[in-house]
N, C-alpha and C positions, 0 to 999 in steps of 0.2 A: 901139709900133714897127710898121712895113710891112714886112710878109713874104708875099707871094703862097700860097696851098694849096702849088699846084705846088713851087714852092722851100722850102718847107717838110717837104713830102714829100722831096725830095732829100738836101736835109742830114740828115735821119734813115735815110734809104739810106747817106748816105755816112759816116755814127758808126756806125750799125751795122757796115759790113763793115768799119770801123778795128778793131772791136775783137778781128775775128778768133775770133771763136768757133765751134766746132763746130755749136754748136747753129741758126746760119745758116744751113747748108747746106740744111737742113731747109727753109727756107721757099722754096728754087725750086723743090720739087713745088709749089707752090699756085698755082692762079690769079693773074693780077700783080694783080688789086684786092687780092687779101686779101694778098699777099704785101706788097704797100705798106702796110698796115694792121698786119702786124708787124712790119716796120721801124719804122713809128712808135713802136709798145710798145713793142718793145726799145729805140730811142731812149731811151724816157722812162725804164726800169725800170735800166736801163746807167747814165744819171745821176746817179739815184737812187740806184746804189750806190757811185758816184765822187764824190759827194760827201760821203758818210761816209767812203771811204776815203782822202781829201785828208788833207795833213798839216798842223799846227797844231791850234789848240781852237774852230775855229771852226764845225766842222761841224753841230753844233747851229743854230746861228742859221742857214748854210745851205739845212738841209732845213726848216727852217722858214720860209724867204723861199720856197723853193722848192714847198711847201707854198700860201704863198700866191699865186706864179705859177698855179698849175695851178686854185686856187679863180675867179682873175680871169679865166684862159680860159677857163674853163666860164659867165663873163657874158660871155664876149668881148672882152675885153679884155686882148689878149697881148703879153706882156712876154718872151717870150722864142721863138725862132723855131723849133723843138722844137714847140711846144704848140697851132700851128693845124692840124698832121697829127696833132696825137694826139687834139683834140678831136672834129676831123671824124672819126676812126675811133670813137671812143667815141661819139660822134650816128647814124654811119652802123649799125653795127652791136648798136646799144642796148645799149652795156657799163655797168653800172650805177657809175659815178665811184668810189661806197667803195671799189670793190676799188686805184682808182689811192692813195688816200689813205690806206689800209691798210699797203699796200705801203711806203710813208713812215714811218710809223710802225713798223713791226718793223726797218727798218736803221733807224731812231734808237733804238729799243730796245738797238740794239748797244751805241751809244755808251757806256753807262752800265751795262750790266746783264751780267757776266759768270758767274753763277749761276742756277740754276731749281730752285727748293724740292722739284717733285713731276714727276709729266708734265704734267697741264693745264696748268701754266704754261709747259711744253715746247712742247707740243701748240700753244697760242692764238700761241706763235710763230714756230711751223713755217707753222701757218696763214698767219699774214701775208706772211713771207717765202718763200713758196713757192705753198698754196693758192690767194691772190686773184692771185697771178700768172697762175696757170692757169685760176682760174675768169673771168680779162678776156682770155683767148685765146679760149677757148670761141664765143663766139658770131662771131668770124671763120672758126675752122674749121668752124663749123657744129655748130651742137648743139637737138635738140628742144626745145619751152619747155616743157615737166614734166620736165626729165632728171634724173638721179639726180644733188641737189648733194653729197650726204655722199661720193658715191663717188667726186668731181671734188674733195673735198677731202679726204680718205682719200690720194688720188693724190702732192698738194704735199707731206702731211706724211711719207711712205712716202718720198720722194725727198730731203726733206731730212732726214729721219732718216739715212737711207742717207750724207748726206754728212757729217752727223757724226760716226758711226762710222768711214767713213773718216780723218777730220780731228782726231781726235782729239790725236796727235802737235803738230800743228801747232796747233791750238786754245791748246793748254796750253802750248806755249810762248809763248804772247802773254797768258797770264795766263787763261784762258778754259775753262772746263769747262763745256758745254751737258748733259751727262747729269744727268738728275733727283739732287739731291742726296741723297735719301731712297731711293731705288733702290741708291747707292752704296755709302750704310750697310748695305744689308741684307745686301748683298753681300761687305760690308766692304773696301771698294774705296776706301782714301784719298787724300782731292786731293792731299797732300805726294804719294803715289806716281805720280799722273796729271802733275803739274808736273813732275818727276822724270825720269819717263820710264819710272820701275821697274814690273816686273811683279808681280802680287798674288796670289795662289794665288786668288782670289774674280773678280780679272778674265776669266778665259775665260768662266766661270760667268754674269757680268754681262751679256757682249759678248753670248752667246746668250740668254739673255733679251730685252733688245734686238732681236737678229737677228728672232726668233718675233715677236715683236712686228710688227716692218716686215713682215716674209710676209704677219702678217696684214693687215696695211693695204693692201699689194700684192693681197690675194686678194679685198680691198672694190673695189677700185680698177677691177679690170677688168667688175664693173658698169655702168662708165659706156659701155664700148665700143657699146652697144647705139644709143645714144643720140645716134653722132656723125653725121654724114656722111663719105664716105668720105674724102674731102680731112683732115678733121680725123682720123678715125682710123688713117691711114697714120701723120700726125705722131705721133699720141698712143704707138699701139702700138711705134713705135720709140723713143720714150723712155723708158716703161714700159719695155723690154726693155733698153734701156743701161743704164739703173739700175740693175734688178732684176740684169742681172749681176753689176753691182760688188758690190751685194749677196752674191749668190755665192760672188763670189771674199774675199770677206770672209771669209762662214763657213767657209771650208776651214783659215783658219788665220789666228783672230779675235785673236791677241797679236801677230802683226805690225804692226796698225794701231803700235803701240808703235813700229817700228822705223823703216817706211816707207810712202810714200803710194801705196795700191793705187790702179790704174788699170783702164780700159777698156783694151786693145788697140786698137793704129789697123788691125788687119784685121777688128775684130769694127765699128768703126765703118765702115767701109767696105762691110761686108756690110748694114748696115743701111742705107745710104742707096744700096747696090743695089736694096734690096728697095723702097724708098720709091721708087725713079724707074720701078722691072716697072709698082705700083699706078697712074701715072699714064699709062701706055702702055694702046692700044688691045689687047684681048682678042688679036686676029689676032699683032700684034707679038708681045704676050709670051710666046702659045704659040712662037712660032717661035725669040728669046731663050731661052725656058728650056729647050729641047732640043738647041740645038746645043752640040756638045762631049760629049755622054753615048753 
């Protein structure tokens, strides 16, 4: 197929803001080259998950042509118009490919895997589905080449931990329990109860374990802060911080997850991409911003 950079670039501009997410916002603090550079990932990782979420059984073969798209634009040879902005991003900014192929790999994991024996086998799929997402952001925001990667992947799994625990409700009604199976036991926390929706005298007990858990991954996590540039750690620290909310608001009253889907407030997100647009204003500006009204 002929698909120009340019017009490749765009249609990954224009899926990304179809999809409408929060996490958008984010990228008009950046620079427009890197800001084009996440629109392309998002493009590609937004596909990636729309095609597991497509309906019928065909989504396996799917991410597996899809799979093979991304393998023939990296010889250059694209098959799809998506993939000459994501390649030049992953050229331009030396993303190392596994993390895009990974990423494939944990949403086709979905397909077929609604159990996890232990955490490592938790863990290897937080990593995918969360981690090398983050760790192929990295080098557009800007990150030193010895950074701390455990604490760049500490980060992905800390976040989707967090969204399991929220999700939990809704997991289980799709037939799906992500918490380590062997953790549940200990706990005595049975899947009939989690499908169900009932509460266990063992689930609060569980949820915080859990909770302590993600703290600690959140407490590895802000390690990597060292390591960014500033552009990148505006982004970082406000996600970290959305997260680590809901987190939060989780442990204040961990048997809810049961009942309903705890959220971020849209004034706590608001406050954050305050803070994220002061970071990219000149020193003089934002003294003068941050004192009037006091």
């Amino acid at each position: 197929m002929t698909t120009t950079l340019a017009d490749s670039y765009a249609l990954c501009r224009q899926l990304s803001r179809q999809s409408r997410s929060n996490f958008l916002l984010s990228f008009w603090f950046l620079p427009r080259a890197k800001r084009q550079a996440m629109y392309a990932l998002y493009a590609f990782f937004r596909h990636t998950d729309d095609l597991a979420d497509a309906e019928g059984t065909e989504q396996s073969i799917q991410l597996e042509a899809w799979r093979h798209q991304l393998k023939a634009a990296l010889a250059d040879d694209y098959l799809d118009a998506r993939l000459p902005a994501v390649v030049d991003t992953v050229r331009r900014y030396e993303i190392p490919p596994q993390y895009l192929f990974e990423s494939i790999d944990g949403v086709e994991s979905d397909l077929t895997r609604t159990r996890f024996a232990d955490f490592p086998e938790l863990k290897h799929y937080c990593y995918q589905v969360a981690s090398a997402i983050g760790l192929s952001c990295l080098p557009i925001w800007g990150i030193r080449p010895n950074f701390n990667r455990e604490a760049a992947i500490a980060a992905g799994i800390a976040f989707q931990l967090t969204n399991i625990l929220r999700d939990i409700r809704e997991d289980a009604q799709r037939g799906r329990i992500y918490l380590p199976q062997d953790e549940l036991a200990q706990f005595e926390v049975s899947e009939q109860s989690l499908l169900e929706g009932k509460l266990s005298p063992g689930f609060e007990p569980m949820m915080r374990f859990q909770i302590e858990r993600a703290e600690s991954l959140f407490a590895q996590a802000q390690d990597l802060c060292g390591d960014l540039q500033p552009d990148g750690r505006s982004i970082y620290d406000a996600m970290t911080e959305t997260y680590h909310h809901l987190l939060v608001q989780i442990a204040r009253q961990p048997t809810e997850v049961l009942r309903r889907k705890i959220q971020v407030g849209s004034w706590r997100k608001v406050t954050l991409l305050a803070r994220l647009a002061m970071s990219r204003m000149p020193l003089g500006s934002r003294r003068t911003l941050s004192t009037e009204g006091t």
